[in-house]
C-alpha positions in Angstrom: 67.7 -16.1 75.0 65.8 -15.9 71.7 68.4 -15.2 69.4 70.0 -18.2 70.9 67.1 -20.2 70.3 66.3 -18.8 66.5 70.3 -19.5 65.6 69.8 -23.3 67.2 67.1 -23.3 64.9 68.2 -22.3 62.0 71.7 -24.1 62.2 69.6 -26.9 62.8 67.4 -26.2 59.9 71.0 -25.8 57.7 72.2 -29.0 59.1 69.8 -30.7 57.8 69.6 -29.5 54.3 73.1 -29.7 53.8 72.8 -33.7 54.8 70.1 -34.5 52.5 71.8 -37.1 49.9 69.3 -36.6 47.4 70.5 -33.3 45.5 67.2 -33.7 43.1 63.6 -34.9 44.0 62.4 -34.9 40.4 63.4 -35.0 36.9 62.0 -34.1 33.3 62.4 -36.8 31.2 61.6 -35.3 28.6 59.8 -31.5 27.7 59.6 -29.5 24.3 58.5 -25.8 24.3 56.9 -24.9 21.3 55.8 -21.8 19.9 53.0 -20.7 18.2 51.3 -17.1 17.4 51.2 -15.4 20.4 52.1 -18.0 22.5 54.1 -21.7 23.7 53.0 -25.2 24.4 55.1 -26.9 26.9 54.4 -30.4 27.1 56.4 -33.2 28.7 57.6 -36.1 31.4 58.4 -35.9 35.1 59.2 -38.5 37.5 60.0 -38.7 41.1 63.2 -39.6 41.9 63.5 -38.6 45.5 62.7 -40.8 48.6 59.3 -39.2 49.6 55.9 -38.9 47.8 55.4 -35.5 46.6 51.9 -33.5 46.7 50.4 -31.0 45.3 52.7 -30.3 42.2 52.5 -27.6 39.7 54.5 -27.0 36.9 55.7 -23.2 36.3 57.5 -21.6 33.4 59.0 -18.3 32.9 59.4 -17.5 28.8 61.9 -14.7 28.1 61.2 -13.2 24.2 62.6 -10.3 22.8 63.8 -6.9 24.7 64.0 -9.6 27.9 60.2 -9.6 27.9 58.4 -12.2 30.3 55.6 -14.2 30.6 54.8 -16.6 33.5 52.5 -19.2 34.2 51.8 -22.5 36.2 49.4 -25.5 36.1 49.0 -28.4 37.6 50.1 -31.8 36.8 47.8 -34.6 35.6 49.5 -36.9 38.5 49.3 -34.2 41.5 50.6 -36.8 43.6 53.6 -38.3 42.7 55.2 -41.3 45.0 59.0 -42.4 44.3 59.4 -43.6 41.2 56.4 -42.8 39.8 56.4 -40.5 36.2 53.5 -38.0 35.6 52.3 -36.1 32.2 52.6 -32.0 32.3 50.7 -29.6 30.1 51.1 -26.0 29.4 49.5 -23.7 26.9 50.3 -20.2 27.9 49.4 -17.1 25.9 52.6 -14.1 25.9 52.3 -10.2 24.9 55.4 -10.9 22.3 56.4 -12.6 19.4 60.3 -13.6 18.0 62.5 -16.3 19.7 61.6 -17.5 22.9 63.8 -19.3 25.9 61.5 -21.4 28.6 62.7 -22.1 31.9 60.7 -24.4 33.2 60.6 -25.7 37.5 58.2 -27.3 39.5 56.3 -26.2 42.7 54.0 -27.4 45.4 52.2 -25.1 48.1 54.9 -26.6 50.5 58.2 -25.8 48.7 58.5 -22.9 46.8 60.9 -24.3 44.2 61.8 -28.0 43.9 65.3 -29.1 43.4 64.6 -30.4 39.7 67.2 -32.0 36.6 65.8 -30.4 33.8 67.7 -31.2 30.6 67.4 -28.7 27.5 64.0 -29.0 25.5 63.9 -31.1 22.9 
């Protein structure tokens, strides 16, 4: 009887993520990573574009150098609470172990959602 109920649930839970219409709930406007000795500056431009207000949010970024060293990091926005259609500023200065060529990834979080479906263009 349990297994039935847990695979309800989670084609339920499947169902319903797979009918969402909104693929992305936010989207950089715009972002530049910048580096600078022994470290990057990521500054830039989100906006809600989803249907719901968002909470909570934190911006993360992963920056791959050299020898596919990594560094990661978070902060949170200056707007923590974003409703639809509403843009918020993002900051992050984050110190690495490395120097050389760096690539950012860069994805946003809230306690809620591990990872937030996101359009994030290429830095400028």
């Amino acid at each position: 009887m349990r297994r039935w109920l847990f695979l309800w649930g989670f084609l339920l839970t499947v169902g319903v993520a797979l009918g969402q219409t909104e693929p992305y709930r936010l989207r950089v406007l715009s972002w530049s990573c910048k580096t600078f000795s022994k470290g990057v500056l990521v500054q830039g431009v989100v906006r809600n574009v989803g249907s719901r207000p968002l909470a909570d949010l934190r911006v993360n970024l992963r920056v791959v150098g050299p020898g596919l060293r990594m560094a990661t990091g978070s902060a949170p926005l200056a707007d923590r609470s974003l409703v639809p259609g509403e843009s918020a500023r993002f900051e992050l200065r984050m110190r690495t172990t490395f120097e050389g060529p760096h690539r950012c990834e860069l994805w946003f979080r809230n306690p809620r959602v591990a990872r937030i479906a996101t359009l994030v263009p290429n830095p400028r």
